[in-house]
RODO-2510 file (C-alpha; in nm, 4 decimals, decimal comma):
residues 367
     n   res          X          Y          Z
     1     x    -0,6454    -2,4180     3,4162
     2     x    -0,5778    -2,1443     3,1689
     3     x    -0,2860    -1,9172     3,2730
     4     x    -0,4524    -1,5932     3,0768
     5     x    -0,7063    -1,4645     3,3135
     6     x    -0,8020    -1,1708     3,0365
     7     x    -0,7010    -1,0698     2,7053
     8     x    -0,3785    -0,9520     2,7113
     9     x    -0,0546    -0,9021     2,4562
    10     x     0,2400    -1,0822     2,5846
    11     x     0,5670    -0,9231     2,4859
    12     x     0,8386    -1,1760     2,4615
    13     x     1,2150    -1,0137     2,4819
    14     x     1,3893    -1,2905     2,4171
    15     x     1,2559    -1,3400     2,0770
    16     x     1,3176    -0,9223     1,9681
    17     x     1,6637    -1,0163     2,0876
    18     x     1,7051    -1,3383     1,8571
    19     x     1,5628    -1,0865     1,6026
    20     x     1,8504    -0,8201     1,6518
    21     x     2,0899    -1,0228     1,6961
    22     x     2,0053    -1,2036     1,3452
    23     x     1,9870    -0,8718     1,1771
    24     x     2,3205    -0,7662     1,3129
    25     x     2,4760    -1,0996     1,2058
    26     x     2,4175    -0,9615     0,8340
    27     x     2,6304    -0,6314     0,8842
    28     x     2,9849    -0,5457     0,9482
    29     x     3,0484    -0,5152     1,2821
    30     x     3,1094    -0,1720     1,2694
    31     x     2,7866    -0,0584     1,1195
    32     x     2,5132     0,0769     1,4324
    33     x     2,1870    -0,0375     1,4574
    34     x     1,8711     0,1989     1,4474
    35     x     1,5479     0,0466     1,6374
    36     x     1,2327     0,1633     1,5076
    37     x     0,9589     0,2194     1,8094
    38     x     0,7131     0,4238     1,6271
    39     x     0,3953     0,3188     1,6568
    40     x     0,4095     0,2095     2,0480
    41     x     0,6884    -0,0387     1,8838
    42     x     0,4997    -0,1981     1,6344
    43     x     0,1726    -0,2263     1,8437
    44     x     0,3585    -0,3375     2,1525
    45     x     0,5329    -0,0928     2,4162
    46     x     0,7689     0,1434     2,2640
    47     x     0,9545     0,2183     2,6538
    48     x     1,0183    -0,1774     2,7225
    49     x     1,1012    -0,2388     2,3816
    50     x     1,3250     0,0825     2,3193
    51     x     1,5045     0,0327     2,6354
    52     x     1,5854    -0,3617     2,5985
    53     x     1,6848    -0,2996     2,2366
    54     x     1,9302    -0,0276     2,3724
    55     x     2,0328    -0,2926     2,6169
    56     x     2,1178    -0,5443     2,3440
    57     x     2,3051    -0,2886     2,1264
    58     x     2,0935    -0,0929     1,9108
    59     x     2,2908     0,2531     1,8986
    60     x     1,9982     0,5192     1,7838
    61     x     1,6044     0,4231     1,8146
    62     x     1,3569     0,6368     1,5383
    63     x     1,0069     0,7486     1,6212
    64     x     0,7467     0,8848     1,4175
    65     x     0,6579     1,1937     1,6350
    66     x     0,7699     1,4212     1,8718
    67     x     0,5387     1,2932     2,1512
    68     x     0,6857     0,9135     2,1205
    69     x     1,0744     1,0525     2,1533
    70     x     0,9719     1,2920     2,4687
    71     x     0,8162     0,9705     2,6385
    72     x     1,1361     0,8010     2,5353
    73     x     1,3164     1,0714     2,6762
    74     x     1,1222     1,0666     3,0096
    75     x     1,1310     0,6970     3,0551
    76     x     1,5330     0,7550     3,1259
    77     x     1,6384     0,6302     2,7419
    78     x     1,9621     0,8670     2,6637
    79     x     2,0918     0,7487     2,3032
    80     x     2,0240     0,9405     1,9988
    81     x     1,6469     0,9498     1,8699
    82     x     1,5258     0,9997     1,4990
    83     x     1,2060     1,1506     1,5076
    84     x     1,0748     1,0769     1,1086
    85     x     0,8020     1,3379     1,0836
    86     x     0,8344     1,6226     1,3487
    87     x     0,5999     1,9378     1,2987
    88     x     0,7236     2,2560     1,3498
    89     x     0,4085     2,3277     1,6459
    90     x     0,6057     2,1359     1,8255
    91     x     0,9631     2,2089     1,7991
    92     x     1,0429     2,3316     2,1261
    93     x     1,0109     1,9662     2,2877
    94     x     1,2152     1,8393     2,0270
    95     x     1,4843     2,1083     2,1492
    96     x     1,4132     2,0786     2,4582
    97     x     1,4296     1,6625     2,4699
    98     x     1,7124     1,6581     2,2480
    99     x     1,5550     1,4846     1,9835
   100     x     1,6975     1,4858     1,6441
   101     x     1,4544     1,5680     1,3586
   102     x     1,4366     1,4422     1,0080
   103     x     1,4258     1,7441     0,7520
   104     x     1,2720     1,7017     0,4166
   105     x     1,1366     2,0488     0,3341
   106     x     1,2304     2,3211     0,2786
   107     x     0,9568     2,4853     0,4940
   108     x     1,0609     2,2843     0,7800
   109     x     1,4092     2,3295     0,7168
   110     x     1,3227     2,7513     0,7174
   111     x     1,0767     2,7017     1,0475
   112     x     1,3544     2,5649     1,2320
   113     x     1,6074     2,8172     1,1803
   114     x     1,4124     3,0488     1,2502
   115     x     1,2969     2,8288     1,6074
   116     x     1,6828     2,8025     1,6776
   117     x     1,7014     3,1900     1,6909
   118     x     1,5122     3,1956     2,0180
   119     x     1,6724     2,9017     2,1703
   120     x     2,0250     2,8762     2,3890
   121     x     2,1250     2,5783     2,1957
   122     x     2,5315     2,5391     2,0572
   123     x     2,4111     2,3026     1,7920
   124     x     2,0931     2,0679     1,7133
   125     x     2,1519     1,7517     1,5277
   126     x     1,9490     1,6774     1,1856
   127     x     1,8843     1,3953     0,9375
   128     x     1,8618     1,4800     0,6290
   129     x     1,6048     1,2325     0,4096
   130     x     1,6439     1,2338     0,0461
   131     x     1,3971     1,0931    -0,1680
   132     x     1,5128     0,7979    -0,4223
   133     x     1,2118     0,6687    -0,5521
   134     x     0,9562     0,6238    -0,2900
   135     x     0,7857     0,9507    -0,3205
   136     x     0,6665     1,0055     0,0154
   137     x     0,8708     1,2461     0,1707
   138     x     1,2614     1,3749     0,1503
   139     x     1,4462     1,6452    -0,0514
   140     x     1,4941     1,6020    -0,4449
   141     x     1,8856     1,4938    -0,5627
   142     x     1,8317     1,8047    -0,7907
   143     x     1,7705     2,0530    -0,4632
   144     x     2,0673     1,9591    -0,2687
   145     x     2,2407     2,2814    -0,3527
   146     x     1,9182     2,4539    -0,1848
   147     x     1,9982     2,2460     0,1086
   148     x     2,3443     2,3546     0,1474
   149     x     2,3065     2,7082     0,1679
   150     x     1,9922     2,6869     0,4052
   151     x     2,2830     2,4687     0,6257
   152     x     2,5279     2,7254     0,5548
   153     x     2,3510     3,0062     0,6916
   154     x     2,2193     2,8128     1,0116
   155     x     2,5877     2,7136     1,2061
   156     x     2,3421     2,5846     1,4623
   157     x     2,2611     2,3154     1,2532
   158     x     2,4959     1,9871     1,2273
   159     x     2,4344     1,7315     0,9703
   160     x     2,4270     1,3998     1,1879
   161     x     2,2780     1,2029     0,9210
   162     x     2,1750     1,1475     0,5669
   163     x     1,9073     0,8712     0,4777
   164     x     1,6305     0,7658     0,2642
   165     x     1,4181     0,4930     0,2844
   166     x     1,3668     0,1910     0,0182
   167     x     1,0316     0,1447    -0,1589
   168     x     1,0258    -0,2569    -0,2338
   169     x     1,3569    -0,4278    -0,0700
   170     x     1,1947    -0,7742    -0,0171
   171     x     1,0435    -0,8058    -0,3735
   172     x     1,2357    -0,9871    -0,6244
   173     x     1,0578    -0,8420    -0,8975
   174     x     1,1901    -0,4747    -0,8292
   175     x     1,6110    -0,5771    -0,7827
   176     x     1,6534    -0,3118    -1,0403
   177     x     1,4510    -0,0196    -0,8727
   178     x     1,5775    -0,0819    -0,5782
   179     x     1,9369    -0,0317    -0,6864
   180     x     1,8675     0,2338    -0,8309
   181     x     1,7224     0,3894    -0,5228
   182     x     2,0801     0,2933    -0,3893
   183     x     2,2399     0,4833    -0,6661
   184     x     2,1026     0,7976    -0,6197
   185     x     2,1300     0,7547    -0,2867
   186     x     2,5178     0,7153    -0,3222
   187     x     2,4854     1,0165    -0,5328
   188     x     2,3139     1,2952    -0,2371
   189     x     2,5706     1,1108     0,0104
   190     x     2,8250     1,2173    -0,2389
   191     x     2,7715     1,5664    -0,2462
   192     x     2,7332     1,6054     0,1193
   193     x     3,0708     1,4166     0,1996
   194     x     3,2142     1,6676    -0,0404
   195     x     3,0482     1,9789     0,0599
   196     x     3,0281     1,9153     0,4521
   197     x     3,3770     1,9629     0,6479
   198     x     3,2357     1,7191     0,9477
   199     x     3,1409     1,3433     0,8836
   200     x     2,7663     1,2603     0,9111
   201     x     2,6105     0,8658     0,9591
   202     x     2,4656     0,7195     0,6220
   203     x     2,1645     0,5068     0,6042
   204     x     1,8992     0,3553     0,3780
   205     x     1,8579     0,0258     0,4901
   206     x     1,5227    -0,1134     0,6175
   207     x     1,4617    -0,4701     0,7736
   208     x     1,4288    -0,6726     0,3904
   209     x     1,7437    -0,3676     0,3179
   210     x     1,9402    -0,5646     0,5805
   211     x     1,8598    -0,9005     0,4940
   212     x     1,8518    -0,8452     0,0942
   213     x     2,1271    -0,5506    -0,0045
   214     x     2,4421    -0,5982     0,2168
   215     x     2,6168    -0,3497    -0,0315
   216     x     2,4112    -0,0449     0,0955
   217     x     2,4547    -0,1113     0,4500
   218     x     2,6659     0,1866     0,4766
   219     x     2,7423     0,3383     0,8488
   220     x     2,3993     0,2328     0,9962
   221     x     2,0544     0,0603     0,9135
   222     x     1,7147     0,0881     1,0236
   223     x     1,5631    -0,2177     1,1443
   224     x     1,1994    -0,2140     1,1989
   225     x     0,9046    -0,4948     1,1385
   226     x     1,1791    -0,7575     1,1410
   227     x     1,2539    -0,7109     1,5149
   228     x     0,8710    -0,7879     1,5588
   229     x     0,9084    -1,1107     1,3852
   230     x     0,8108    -1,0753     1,0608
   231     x     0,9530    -0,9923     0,6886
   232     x     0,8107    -0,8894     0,3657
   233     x     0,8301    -1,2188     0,1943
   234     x     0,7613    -1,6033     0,3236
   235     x     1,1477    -1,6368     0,3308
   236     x     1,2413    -1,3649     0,5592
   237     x     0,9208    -1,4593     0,7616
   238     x     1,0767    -1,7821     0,8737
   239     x     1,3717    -1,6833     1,0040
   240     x     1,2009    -1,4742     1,2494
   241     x     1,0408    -1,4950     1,5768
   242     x     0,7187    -1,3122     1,6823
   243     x     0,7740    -1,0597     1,9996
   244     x     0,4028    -1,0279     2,0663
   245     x     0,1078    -1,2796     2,1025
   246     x    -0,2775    -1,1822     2,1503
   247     x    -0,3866    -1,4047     2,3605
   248     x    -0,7580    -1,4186     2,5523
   249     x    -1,0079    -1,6897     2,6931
   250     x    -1,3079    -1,8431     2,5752
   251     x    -1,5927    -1,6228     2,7707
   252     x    -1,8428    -1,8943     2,6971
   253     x    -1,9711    -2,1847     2,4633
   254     x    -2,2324    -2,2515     2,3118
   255     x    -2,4237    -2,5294     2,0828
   256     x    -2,6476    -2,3843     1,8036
   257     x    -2,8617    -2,5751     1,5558
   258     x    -2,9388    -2,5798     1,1900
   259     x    -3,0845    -2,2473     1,0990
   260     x    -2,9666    -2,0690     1,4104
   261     x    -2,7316    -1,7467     1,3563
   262     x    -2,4474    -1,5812     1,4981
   263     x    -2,3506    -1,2050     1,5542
   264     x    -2,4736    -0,8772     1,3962
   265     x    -2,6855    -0,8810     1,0647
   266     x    -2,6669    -1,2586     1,1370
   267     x    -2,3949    -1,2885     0,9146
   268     x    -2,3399    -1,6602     0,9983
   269     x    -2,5968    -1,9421     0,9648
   270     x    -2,5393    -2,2806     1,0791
   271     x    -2,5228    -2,5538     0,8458
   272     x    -2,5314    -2,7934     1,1003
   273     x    -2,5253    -2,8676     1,4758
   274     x    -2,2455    -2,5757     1,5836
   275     x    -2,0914    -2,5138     1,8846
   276     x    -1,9706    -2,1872     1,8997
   277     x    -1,7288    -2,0234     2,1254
   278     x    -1,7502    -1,6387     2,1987
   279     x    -1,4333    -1,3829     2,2868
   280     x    -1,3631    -1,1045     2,4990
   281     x    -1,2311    -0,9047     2,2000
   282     x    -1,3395    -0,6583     1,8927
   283     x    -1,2878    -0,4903     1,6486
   284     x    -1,2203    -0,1721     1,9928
   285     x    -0,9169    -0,4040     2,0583
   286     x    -0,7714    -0,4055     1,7248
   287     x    -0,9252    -0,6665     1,5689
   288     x    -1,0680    -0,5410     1,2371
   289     x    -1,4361    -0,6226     1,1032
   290     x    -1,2298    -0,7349     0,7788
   291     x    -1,1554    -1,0704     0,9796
   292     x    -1,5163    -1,1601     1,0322
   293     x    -1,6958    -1,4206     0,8363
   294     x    -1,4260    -1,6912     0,8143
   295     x    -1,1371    -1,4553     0,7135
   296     x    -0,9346    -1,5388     0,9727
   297     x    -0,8781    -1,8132     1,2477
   298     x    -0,7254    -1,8437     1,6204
   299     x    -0,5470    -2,1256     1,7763
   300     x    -0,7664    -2,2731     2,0808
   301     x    -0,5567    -2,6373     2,2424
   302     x    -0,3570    -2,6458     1,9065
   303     x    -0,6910    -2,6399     1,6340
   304     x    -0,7327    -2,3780     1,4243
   305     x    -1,1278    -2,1915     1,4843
   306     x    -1,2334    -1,9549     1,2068
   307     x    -1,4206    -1,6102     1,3212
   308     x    -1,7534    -1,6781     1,2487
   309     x    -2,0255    -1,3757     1,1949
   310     x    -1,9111    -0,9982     1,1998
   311     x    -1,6179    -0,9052     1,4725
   312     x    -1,7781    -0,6985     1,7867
   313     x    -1,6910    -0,3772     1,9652
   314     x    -1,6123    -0,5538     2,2500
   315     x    -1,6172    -0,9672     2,1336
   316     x    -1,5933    -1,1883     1,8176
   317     x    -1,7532    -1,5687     1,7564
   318     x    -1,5416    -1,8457     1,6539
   319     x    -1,6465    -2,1805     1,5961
   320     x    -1,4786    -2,4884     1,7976
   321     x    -1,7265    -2,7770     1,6570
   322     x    -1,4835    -3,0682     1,7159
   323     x    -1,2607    -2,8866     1,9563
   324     x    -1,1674    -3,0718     2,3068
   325     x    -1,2229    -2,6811     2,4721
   326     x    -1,4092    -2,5333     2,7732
   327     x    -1,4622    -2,1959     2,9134
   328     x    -1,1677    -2,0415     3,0424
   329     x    -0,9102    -2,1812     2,7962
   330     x    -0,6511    -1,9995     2,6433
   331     x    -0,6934    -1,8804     2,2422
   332     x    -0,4033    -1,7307     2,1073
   333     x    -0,5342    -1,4709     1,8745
   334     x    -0,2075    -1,4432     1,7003
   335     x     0,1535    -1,5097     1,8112
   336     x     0,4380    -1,7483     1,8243
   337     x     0,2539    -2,0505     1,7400
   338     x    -0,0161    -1,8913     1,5250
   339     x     0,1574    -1,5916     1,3408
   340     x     0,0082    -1,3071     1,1828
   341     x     0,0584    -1,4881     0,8709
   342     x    -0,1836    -1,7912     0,9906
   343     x    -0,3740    -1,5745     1,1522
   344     x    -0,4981    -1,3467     0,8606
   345     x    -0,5861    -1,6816     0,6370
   346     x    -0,7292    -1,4521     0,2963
   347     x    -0,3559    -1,2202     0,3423
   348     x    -0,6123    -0,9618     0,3399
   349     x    -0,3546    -0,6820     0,4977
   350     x    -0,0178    -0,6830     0,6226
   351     x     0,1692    -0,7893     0,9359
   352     x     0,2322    -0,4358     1,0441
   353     x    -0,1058    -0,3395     1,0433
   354     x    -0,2429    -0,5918     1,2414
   355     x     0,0070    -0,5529     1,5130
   356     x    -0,0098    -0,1954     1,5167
   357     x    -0,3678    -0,1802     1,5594
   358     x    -0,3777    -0,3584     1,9304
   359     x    -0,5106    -0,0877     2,1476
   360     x    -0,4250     0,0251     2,4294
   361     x    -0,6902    -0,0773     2,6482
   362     x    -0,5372    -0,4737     2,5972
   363     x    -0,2702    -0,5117     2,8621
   364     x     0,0725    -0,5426     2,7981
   365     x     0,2479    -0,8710     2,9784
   366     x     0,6047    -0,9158     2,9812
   367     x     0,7062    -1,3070     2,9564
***
């Protein structure tokens, strides 16, 4: 008998603690350890995850909003939080939670001094992001001077960090951009160390940073899809072990003949004799359209069955011709022994974004 009764995510600790632990065997042991938990962790569950990677070491954890620190915050987690893109709307929380923001404009840099004025606060932490090549968000090396006298005239403010984020760490082909991200990294660090009379934390480091540029580890890194189980590259991928694995059941089978078709627009038309095998997940769970029609494949008794017609709201077909499988077995969708990787067969997206597309409606199961 199948132990999954429905489909369900299974969140496996033990594995996002072989994953820290392999990260931090890369770094000095002095240099802290930043979990990133944006995203409900990568698809999974940002509280369990946050608070077992604070358990296992990690010193700071980063979010991408306000709302995901202040449910941090409320779940009991107490160490320092990065929040990358906080809006000014909702600043007070951030006070108020004692969240630390990222600032990379001037705007936001201007809304929050002005936000501090009506606050009883003795100081609020900040990150400072610089932007080395990426071109998504941080402050220019040429406006730094900006940035100090903004700082200057707002002693609320303390420097607690200065960071920026690497564009293409686990490609090969860009060694040279990427150090010279590091250089003008090393550069804005430079001024600040000079023109700040407190020390601040240093980091640019992302997972394939960690694994790929020991030289830039500096006092901290930022370890994100790699605690998931996965890298940027095949080699990274295999040293890695997947935290969470989609699992369902087969709902109920089917034999079709020649001619006969399957799903929606009746995208699939059997060739021959099928037997077909249908899901209690869609694309409403996470589970893109862009994986109908033989672009991907799950693992049902340890054989591979390719989606078969368009992906569902609510259910997708696979086909199990030749499969020893009845109704009420276990499929894992993607996981440990079928990894995002396998899963996606055409490499038609990226490991984050199927993970981070599980909604929430799947339940979370801790084994």
């Amino acid at each position: 008998m199948s132990k999954v009764l429905e489909t369900r995510l299974e969140i496996d600790l033990k594995a996002l603690e072989s994953n820290f632990n392999l990260l931090k065997s890369y770094l000095s042991p002095k240099t802290k350890m930043m979990g990133v938990v944006k995203a409900f962790a990568y698809g999974t569950d940002s509280v369990i995850i946050g608070k077992h990677l604070v358990e296992v070491g990690a010193e700071h954890l980063a979010v991408a909003y306000i709302e995901e620190g202040v449910r941090l915050r409320k779940a009991g987690v107490d160490v320092p939080i990065l929040v990358f893109y906080p809006q000014l709307e909702e600043i007070e929380n951030l006070i108020d939670y004692r969240l630390t923001p990222s600032v990379y404009t001037h705007h936001f840099l201007e809304g929050l001094c002005q936000e501090l004025a009506h606050h009883h606060v003795d100081a609020l932490s900040v990150h400072l992001k610089i932007n080395t090549g990426l071109n998504r968000l941080g402050f220019e090396v040429s406006e730094l001077d900006s940035v100090l006298k903004h700082l200057n005239s707002e002693p609320k403010l303390k420097v607690a960090g200065v960071f920026s984020h690497l564009a293409a760490s686990g490609n090969k082909n860009e060694i040279e951009f990427t150090k010279t991200q590091i250089s003008k990294f090393e550069e804005a660090r430079g001024y600040f160390k000079a023109n700040l009379t407190y020390a601040f934390e240093s980091h640019i480091c992302n997972s394939s940073g960690i694994l790929n540029y020991p030289e830039a580890e500096y006092d901290m890194v930022r370890a994100g899809i790699a605690l998931y189980g996965y890298g940027n590259n095949p080699t990274e991928h295999k040293m890695l072990k997947a935290v969470a694995s989609l699992k369902t059941v087969i709902a109920q089978l089917r034999t079709i003949q020649k001619g006969d078709s399957v799903g929606y627009e009746r995208k699939f038309k059997a060739e021959n004799t099928t037997k077909i095998a249908t899901l209690p997940l869609g694309y409403a769970d996470g589970i893109s359209r862009i994986f109908g029609n033989g672009k991907a494949r799950v693992l049902i008794n340890g054989t591979k069955a390719p989606i078969v017609g368009n992906v569902c709201m609510d259910t997708l077909m696979v086909d199990v011709t030749g499969i020893d499988c009845e109704e009420g077995d276990e499929v894992e969708v993607f996981g440990k022994n079928n990894t995002v990787i396998d899963f996606d067969i055409e490499h038609q997206t990226i490991p984050y974004e199927v993970i981070t597309r599980i909604s929430q409606r799947v339940t979370r199961v801790l084994v």
